[in-house]
PAFI-447167 format. One record per atom (N, C-alpha, C, O): residue in one letter; x, y, z. Coordinates in steps of 0.2 Angstrom, whole numbers, plus 2048, in hexadecimal, padded with zeros to 3 digits. Each point is the difference from the previous one (the first is absolute). Layout:
BEGIN
AXYZ...
***
This chain:
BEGIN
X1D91B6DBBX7F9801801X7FC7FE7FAX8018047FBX7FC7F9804X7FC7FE7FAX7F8801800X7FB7FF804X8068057F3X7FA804800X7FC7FD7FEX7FC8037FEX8037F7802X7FB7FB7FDX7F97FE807X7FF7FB803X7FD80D7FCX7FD7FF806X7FA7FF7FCX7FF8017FAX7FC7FE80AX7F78007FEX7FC804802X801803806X7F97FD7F6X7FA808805X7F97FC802X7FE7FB7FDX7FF807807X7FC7FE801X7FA8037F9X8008057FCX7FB7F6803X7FC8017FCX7FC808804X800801806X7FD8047F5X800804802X7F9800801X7FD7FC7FDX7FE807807X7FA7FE803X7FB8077FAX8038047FDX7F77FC804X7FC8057FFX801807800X7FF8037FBX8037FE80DX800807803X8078037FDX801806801X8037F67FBX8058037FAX7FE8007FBX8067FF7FDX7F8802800X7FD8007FAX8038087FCX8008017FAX80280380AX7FF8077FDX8087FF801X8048037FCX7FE7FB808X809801801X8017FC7F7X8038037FCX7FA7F6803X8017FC7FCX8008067FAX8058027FEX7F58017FFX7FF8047FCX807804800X8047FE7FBX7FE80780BX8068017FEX8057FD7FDX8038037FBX7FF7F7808X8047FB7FDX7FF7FC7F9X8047FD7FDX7F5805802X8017FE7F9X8028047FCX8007FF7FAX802807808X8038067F9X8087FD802X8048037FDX7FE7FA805X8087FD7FFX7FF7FC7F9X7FB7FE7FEX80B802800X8017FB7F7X8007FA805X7FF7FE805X8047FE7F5X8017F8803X809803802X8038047FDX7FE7F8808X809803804X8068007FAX8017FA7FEX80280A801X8048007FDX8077FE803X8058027FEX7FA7FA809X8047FC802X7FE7FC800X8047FC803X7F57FF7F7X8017F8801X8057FE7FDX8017FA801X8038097FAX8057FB7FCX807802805X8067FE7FFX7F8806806X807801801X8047FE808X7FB7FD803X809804801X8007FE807X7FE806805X803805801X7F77F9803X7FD804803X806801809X7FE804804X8067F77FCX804801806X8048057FCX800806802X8037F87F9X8078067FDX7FE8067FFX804804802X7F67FF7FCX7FD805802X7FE804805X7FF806801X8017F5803X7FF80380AX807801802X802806801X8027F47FFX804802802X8048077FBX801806803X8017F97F8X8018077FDX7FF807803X804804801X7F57FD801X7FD804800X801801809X800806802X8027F6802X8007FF807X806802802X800804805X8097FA7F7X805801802X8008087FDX802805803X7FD7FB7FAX8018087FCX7FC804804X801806801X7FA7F8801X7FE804804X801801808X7FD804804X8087F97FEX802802806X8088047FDX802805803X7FF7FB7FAX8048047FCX7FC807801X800804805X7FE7FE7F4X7FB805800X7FB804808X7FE8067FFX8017F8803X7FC801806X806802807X7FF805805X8067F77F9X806802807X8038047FFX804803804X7FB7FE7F4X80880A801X7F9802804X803804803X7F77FD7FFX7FE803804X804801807X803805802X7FD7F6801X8027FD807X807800801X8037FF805X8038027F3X8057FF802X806806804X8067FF803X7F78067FBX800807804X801800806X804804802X7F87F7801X800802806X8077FD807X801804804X8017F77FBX805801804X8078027FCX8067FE801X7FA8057FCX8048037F9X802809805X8068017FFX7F6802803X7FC806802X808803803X8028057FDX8017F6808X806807803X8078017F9X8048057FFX7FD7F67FEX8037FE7F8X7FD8067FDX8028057FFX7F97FA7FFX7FD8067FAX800806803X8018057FDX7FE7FC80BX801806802X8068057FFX8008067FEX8047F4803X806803801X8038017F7X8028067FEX7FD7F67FEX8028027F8X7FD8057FDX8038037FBX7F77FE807X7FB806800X800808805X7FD8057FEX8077FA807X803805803X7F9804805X7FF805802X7FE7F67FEX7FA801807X8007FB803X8037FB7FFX7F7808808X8007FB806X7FD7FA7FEX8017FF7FAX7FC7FC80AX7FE7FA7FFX7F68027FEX7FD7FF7FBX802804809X7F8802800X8008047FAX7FA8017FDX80B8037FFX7FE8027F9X8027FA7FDX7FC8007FCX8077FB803X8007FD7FDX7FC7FA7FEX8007FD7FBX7F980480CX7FA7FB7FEX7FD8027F8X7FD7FC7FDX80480C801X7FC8017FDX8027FB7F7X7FD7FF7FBX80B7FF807X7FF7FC7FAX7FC7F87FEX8027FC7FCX7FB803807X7FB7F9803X7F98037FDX7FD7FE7FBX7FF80A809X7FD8047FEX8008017F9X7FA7FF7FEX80B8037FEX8008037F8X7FE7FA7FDX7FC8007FBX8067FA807X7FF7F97FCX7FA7FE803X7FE7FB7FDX7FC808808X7FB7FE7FFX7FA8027FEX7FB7FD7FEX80880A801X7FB8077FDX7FE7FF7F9X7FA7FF7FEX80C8017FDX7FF7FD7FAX7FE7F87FEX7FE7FE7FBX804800809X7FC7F7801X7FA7FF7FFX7FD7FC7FDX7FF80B808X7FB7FD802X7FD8047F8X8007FD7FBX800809804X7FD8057FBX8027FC7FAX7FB7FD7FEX80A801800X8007FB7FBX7FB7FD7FFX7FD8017FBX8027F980AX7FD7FC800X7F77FF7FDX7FD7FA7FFX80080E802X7FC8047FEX7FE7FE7F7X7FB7FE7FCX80C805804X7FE7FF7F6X8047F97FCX8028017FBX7FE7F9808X8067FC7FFX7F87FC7FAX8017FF7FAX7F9801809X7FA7FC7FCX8008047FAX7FF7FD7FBX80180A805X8018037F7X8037FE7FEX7FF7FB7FCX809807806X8067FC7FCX7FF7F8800X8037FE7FBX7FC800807X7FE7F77FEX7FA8007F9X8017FC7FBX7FB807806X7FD8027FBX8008017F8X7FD7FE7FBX80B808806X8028047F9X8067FA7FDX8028007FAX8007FD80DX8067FD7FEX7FF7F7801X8037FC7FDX7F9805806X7FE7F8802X8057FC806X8068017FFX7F97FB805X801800807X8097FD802X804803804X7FD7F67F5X805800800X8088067FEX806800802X7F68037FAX8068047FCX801806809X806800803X7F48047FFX801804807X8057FE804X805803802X7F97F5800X8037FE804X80A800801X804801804X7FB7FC7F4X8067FE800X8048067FEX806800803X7F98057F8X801807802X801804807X803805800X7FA7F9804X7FF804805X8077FC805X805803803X7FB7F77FDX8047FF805X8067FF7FAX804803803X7FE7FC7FAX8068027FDX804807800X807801800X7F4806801X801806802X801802806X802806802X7FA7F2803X803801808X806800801X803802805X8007F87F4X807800803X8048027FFX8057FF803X7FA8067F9X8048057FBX804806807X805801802X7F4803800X7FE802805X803800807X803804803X7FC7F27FFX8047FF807X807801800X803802804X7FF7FB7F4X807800802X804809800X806801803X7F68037F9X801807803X802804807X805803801X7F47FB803X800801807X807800801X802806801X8037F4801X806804803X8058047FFX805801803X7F88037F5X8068047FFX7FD807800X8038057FDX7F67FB808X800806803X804804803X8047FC804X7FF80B7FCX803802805X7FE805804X804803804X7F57FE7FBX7FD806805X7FA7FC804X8007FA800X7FA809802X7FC7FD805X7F88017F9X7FC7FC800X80580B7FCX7FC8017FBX8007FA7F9X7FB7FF7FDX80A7FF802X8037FD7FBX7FD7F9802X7FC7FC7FDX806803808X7FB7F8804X7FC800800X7FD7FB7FDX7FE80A806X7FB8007FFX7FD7FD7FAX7FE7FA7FFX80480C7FDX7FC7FE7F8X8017FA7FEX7FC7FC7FDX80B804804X7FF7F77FFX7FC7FB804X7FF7FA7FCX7FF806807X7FD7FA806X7F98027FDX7FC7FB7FEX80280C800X7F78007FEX8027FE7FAX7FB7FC7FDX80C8047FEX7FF7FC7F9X7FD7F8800X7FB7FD7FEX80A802808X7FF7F9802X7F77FF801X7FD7FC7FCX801807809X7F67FF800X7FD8017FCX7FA7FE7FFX80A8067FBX7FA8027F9X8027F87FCX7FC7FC7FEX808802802X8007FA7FBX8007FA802X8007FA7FDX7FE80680CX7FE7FB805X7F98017FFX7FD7FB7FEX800809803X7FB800800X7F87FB7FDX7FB7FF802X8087FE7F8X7FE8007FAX7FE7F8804X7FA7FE800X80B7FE804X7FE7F97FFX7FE7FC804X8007FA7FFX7FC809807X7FD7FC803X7F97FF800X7FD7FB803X80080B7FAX7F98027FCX8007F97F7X7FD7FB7FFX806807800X8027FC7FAX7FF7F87FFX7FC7FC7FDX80A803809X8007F9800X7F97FD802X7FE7FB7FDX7FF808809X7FA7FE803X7FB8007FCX7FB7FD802X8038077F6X7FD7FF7FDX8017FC7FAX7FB7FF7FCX80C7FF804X8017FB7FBX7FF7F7803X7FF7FB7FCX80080580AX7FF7F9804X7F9801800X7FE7FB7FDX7FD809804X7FA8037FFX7FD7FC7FAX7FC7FB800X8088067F9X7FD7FE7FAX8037FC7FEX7FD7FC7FDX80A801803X8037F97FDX8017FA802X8017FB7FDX7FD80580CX8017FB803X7FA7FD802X7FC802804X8037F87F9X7FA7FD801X7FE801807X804803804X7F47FB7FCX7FA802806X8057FB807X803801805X7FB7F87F8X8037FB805X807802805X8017FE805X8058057F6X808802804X800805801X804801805X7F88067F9X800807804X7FF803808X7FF806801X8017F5802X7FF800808X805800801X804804801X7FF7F57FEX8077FE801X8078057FCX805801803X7F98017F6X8068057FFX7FF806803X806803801X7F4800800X7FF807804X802800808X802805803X7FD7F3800X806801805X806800801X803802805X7FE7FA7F6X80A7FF7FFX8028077FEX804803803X7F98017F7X803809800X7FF803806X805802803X7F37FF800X802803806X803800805X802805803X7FF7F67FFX8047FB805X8088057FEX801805803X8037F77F7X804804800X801808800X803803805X7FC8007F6X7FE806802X801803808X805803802X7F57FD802X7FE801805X8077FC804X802803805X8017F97F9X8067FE804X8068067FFX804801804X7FC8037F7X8078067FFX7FF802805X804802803X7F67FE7FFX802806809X8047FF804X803805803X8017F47FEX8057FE803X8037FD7FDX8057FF803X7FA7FE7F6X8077FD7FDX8038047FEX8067FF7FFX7F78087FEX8028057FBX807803805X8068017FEX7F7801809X806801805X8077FE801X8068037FFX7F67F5804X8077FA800X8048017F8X806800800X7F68007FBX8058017F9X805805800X8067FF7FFX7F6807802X806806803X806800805X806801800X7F67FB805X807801805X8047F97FDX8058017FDX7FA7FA804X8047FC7FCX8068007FCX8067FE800X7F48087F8X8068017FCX805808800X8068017FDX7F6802808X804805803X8097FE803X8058027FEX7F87F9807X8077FD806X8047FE7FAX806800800X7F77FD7F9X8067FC7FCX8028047FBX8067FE7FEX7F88077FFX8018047FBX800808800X8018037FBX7FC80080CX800808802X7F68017FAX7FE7FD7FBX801808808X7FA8017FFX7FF8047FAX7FA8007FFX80B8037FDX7FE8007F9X8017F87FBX7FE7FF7FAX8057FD809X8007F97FFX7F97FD7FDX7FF7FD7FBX7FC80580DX7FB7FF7FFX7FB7FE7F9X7FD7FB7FEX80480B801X7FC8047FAX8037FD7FAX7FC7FD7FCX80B804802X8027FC7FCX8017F97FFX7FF7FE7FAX8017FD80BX7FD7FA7FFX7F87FE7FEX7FF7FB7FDX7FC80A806X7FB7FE800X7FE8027F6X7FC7FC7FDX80880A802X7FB8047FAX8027F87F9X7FC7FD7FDX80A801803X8017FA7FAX7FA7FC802X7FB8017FDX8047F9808X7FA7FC803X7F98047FFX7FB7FD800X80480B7FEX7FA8017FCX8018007FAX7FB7FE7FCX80C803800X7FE8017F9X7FE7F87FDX7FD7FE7FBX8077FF80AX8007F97FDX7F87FD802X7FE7FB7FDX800807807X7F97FF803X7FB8027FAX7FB7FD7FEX80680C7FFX7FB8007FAX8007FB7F9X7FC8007FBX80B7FD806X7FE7FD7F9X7FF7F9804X8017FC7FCX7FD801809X7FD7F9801X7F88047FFX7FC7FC7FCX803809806X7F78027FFX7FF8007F9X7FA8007FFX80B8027FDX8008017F8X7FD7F87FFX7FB7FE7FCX8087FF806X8027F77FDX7F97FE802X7FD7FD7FCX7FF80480BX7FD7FD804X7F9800800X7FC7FB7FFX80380C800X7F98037FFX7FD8007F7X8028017FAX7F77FE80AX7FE7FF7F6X8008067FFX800805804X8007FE7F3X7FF8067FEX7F78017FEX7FD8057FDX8037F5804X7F4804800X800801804X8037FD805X7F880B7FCX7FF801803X7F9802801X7FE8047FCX7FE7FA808X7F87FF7FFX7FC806801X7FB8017FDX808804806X7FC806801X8038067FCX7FF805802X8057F87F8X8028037FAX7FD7FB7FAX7FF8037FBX7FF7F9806X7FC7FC7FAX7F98017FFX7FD7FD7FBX80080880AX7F98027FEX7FF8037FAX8028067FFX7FA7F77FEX7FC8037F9X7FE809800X7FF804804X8007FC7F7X7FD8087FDX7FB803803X7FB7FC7FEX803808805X7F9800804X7FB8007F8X8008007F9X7FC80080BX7F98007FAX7FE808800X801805804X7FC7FC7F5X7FD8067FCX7FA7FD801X7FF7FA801X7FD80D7FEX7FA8017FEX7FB801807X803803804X7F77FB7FCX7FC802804X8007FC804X7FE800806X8037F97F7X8017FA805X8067FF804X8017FD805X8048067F7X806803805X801805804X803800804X7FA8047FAX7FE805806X7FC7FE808X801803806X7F97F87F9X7FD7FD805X8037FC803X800801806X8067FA7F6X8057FB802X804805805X8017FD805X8018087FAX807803800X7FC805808X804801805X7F48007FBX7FD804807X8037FA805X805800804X7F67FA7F9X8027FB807X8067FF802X8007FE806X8058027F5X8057FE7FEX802804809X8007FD806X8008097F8X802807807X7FC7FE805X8047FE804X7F78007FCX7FA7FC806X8037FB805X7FF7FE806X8057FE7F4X8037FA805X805803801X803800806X8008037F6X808803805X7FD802807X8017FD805X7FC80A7FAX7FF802807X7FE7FB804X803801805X7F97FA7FCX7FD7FA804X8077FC800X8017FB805X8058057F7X8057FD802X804804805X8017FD805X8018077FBX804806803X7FD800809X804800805X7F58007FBX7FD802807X8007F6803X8007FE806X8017FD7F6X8007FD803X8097FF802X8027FF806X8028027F7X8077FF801X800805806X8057FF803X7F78077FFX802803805X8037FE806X805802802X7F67F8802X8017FE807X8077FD7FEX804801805X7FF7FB7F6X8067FD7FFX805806802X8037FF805X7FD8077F9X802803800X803805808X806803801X7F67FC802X7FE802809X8037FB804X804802806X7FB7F87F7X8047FC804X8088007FFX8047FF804X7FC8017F5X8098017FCX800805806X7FC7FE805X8068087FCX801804802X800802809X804803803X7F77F97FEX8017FD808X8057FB803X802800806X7FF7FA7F4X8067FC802X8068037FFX804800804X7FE8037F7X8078037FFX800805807X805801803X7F58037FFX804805804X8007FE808X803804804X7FA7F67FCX8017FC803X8067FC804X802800806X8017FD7F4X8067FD7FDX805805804X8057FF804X7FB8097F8X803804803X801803806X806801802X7F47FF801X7FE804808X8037FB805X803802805X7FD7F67F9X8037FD807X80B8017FFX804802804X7FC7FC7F7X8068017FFX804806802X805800804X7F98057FBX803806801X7FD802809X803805803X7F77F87FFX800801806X8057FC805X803804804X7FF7F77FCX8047FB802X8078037FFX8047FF805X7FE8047F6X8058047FEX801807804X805803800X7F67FE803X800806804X7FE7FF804X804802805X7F67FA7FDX7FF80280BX8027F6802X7FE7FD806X8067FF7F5X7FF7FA801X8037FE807X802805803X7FF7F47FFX8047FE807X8088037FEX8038017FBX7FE80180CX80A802800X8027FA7FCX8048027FBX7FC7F9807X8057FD7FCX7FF8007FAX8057FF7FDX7F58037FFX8028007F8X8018097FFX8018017FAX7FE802809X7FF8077FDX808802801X802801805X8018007F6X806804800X8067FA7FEX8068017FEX7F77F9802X8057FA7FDX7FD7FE7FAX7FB7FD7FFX80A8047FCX7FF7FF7F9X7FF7F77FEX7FB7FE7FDX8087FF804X8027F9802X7F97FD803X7FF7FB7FDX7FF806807X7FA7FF804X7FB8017FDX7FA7FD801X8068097FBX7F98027FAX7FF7FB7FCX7FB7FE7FFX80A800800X8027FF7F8X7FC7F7803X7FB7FD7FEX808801805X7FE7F9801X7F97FE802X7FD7FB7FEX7FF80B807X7F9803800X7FC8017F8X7FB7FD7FFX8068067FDX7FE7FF7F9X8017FB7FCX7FD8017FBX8087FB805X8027FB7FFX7FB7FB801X8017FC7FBX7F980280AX7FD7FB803X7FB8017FAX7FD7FB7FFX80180A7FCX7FB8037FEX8027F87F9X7FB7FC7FEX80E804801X8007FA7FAX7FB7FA802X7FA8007FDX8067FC807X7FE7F9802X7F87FF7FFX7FD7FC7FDX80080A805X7F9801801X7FF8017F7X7FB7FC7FDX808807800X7FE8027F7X8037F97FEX7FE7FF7FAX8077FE807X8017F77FEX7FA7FC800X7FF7FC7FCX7FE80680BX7FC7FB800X7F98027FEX7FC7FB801X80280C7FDX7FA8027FCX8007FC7F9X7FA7FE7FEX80C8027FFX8017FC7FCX8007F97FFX8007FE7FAX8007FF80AX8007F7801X7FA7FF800X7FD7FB7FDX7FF80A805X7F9800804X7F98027F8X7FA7FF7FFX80C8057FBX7FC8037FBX7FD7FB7FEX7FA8027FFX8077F77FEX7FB7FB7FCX7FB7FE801X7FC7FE7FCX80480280CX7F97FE807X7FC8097FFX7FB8017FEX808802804X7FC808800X7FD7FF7F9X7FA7FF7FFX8098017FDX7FF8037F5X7F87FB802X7FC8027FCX8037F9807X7F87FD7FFX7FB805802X7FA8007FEX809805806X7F9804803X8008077FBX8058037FEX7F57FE800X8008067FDX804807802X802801806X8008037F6X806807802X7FB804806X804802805X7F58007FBX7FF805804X7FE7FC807X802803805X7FB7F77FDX8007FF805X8087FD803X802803805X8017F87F7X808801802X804804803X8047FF805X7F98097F7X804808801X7FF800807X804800805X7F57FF7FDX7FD804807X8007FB806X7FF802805X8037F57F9X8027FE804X80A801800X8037FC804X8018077F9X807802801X7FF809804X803804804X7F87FD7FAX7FE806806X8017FF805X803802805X7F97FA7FBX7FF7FE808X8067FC805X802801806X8007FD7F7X8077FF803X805802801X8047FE804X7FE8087F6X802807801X7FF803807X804802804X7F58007FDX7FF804804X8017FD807X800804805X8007F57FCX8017FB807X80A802801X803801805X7FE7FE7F5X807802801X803808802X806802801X7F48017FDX80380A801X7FE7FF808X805801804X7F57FE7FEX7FD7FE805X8067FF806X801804804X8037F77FBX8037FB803X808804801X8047FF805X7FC8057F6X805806801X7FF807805X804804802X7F67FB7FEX7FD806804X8007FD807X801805804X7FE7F47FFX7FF7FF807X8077FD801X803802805X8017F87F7X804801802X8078017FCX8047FB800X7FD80D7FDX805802800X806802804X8058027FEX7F87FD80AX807802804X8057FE7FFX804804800X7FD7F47FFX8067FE7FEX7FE7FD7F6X7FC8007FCX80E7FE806X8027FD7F9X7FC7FC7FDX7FD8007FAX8037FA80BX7FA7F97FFX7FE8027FEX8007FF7F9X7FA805809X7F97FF800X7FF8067FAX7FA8017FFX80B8017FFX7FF8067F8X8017FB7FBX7FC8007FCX8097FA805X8047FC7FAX7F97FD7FEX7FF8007FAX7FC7FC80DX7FA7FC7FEX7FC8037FEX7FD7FD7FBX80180A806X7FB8047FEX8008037F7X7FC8017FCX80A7FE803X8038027FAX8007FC7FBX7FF8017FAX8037F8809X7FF7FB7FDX7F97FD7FCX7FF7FC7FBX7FD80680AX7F97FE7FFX7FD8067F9X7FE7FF7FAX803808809X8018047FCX8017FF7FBX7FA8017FCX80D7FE7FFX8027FE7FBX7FB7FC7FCX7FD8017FBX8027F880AX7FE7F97FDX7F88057FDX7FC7FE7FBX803804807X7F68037FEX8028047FAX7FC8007FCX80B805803X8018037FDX8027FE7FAX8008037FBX8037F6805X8037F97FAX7FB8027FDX8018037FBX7F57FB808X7FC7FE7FAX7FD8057FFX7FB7FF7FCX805808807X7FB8077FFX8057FF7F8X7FE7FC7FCX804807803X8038047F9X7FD7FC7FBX7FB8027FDX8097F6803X7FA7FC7FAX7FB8017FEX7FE8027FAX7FE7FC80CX7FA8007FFX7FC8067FEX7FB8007FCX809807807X7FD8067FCX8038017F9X7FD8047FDX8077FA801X8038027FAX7FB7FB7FAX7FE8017FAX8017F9809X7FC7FA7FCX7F98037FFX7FC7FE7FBX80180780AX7F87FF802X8038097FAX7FC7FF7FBX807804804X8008057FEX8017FE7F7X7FC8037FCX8087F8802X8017FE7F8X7F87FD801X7FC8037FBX8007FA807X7FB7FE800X7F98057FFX7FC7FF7FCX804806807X7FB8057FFX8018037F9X7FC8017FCX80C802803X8038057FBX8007FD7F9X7FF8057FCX8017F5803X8027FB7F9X8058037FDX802805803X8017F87F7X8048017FDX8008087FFX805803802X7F77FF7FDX8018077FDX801808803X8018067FDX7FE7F780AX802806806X8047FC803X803803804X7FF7F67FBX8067FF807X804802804X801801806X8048017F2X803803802X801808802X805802803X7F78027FCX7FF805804X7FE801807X802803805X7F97F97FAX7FC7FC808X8067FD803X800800806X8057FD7F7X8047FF803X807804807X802800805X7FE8057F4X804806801X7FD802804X8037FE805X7F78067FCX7FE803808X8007FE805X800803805X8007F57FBX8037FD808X805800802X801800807X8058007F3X807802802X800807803X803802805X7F98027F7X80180A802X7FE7FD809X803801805X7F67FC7FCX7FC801807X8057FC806X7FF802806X8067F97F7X8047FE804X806806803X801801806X8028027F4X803804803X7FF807805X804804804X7F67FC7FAX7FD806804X7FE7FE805X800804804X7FE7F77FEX7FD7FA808X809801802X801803806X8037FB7F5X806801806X804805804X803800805X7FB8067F5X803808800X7FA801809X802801805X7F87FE7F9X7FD802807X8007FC805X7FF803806X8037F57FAX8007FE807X809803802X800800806X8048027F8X807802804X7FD806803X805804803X7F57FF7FEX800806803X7FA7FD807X7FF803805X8007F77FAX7F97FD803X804801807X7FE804804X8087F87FFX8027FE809X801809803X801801806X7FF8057F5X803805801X7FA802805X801802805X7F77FD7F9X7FB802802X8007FC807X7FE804804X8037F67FFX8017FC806X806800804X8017FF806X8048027F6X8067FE808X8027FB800X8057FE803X7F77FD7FBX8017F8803X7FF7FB7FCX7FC8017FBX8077F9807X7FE7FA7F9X7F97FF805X7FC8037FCX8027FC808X7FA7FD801X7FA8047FFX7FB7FD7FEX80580B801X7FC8047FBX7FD7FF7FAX7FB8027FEX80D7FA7FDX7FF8017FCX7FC7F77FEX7FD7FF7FBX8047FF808X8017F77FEX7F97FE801X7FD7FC7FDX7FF809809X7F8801800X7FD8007FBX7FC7FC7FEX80780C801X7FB8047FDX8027FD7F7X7FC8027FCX8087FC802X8027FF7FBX7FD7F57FCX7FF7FE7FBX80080180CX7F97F8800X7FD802800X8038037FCX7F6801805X7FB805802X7FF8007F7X7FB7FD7FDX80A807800X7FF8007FAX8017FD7FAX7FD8027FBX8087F8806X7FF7FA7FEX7FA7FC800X7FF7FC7FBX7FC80480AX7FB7FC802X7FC8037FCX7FE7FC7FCX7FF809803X7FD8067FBX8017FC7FCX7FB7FD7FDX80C801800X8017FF7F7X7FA7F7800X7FB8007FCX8067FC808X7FC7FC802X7FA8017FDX7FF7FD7FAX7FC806808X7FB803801X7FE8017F8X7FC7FD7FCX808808805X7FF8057F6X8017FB7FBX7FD8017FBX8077FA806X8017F97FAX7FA7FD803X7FC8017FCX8037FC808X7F87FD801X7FA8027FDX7FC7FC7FCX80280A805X7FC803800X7FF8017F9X7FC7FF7FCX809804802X8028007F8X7FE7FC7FBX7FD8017FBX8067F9807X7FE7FB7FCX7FA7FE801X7FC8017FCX8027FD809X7F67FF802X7FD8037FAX7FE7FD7FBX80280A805X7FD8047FCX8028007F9X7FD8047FDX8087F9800X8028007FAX7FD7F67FFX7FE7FE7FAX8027FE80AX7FC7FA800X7F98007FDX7FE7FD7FBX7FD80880BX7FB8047FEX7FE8017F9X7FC7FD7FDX80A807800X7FD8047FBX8037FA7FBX7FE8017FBX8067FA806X7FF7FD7F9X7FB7FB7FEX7FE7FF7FAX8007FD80CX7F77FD803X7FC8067FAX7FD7FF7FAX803807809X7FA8037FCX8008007F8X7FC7FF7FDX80B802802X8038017FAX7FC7F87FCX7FC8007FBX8077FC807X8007FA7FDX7F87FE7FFX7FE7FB7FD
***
């Protein structure tokens, strides 16, 4: 896939996103390869992203080396999400004190340290804390990387690399499984763990190699003294807070797509058709359909990357919601879940980009990555509440309603949003 895409010139009613983007330096990826850095960042991250997910067909193995049932043993999937997401919270300090590259590659260096631990648990407490080790040093990289593509990756390719990371990423839901049971059947399930944790340590020194060590939102100068810096420094708080209430609506929507993302899955998994509910084999190939759909968000990224991030976002809304919709009427059968799902996903390919781009654009360099990190924290909590969402219906068609209903909203709140932020850069200007 070749990042060598182009942007539409940008019109008027941008002018203030522009502003934003010109606190970027000039890319400290022009001297260098802007695929090797995607890809880097893409392969490692379905790495990092899947010790979430690889728990999960792992569950009667760990139950059993853990000396509990299988339902205690979800919580170790749980332990690793808790600290992932809290993590994730302070990962923009630390990128700060330490600067983006050095976190990162420390961070997933001490994942692997970590993973390869996990199978010499021998209690059900001892796992645990290990799997939350696992989330405290996972944590760090998906906030990170998204605010380093934010500032290094030229204006013209960051549509296109922001869907190649999301894309994959978002693909561990089910690769990360298929790699569990795969390397389970060949190696037994502490296997796992030990094959995966070397493939990270070797994975932090390609980020070592890969990534530049400027880092832009550590290069900012000294504030200003005196009276004139003290006026500089009121405004200064003036746009932050005007920066913060506009990232909000970004923020509402992160939160409704992930619990979203959750609520069907896990309904489907509980009131879904007999034939998929209780056959593992039959899930698996039902979540499976979710790959083709995020392949092809990606084909689709150099043609999307011409349209601006927030109008983009709220047309991938909208087809998100056509697809929850389409699970809600026809979720009776398998088909008509696979196509509804499919459609699903494909809307869900370009929601992330597009919000994660519109989000480096309002924040600039110098909140990115914090601005960044809170959409990680609102993703995790969108997920924690949609697994409790089909509990309130009973039924995939409940949820597949009411759950488009609320996508269509997001539609709406990015329209409307933007209008009025078009508005005010007219007045401004």
């Amino acid at each position: 896939m070749s990042l060598r895409t182009t942007s539409a010139q940008p019109t008027a009613p941008h002018r203030a996103a522009l502003r934003g983007a010109a606190d970027r330096p000039v890319s400290p990826e022009a001297g260098r390869s802007v695929a090797r850095v995607v890809a880097a960042i893409s392969l490692l991250g379905m790495l990092v992203v899947g010790q979430l997910y690889v728990a999960i067909p792992l569950l009667p193995d760990i139950g059993r080396a853990w000396g509990v049932d299988q339902a205690s043993a979800t919580w170790a999937t749980s332990a690793y999400a808790v600290t992932y997401a809290i993590i994730s919270l302070f990962s923009g300090a630390l990128a700060r004190r330490f600067g983006t590259r050095a976190v990162l590659v420390a961070g997933v260096s001490a994942l692997a340290v970590v993973t390869a631990c996990v199978p010499l648990a021998d209690s059900f407490g001892v796992g645990l804390a290990l799997r939350a080790g696992q989330g405290l040093f996972a944590g760090v990289y998906v906030p990170l990387v998204y605010a380093y593509l934010n500032t290094h990756i030229p204006a013209s390719k960051l549509p296109t690399a922001l869907t190649i990371v999301s894309a994959c990423m978002a693909g561990t839901i089910v690769a990360g499984q298929v790699e569990s049971q795969l390397l389970a059947a060949a190696v037994g399930w502490r296997g796992t763990f030990w094959v995966t944790a070397p493939l990270l340590l070797a994975g932090a020194q390609v980020l070592r190699r890969v990534l530049a060590p400027v880092d832009p939102a550590r290069a900012k100068g000294g504030a200003d003294t005196g009276a004139a810096g003290g006026a500089a420094s009121r405004a200064a708080r003036g746009a932050t807070r005007r920066m913060w209430l506009r990232l909000l609506p970004l923020y509402v929507v992160g939160i409704t797509c992930s619990s979203t993302m959750t609520a069907i899955y896990t309904s489907v998994q509980l009131y879904g058709p007999a034939s998929l509910v209780g056959d593992g084999q039959a899930m698996l190939t039902l979540r499976a359909t979710a790959i083709p759909a995020l392949v092809l968000g990606v084909l689709l990224s150099p043609l999307l990357g011409r349209i601006p991030a927030r109008p983009r976002g709220a047309g991938a809304f909208a087809v998100a919601a056509a697809g929850i919709c389409g699970a809600g009427l026809f979720g009776g059968t398998a088909a008509g879940l696979a196509g509804a799902l499919f459609v699903f996903m494909l809307g869900l390919a370009a929601i992330g980009p597009a919000v994660v781009q519109e989000i480096g654009a309002l924040s600039g360099a110098a909140h990115g990555v914090m601005a960044t990190a809170l959409y990680g924290f609102t993703l995790n909590i969108g997920g924690g509440v949609g697994a409790q969402v089909p509990l309130a219906f009973g039924e995939v068609r409940g949820v597949g309603l009411f759950m488009s209903g609320l996508l269509a909203g997001c539609v709406v709140l990015l329209v409307a949003t933007g209008r009025r932020r078009r508005r005010a850069a007219y007045v401004t200007d």
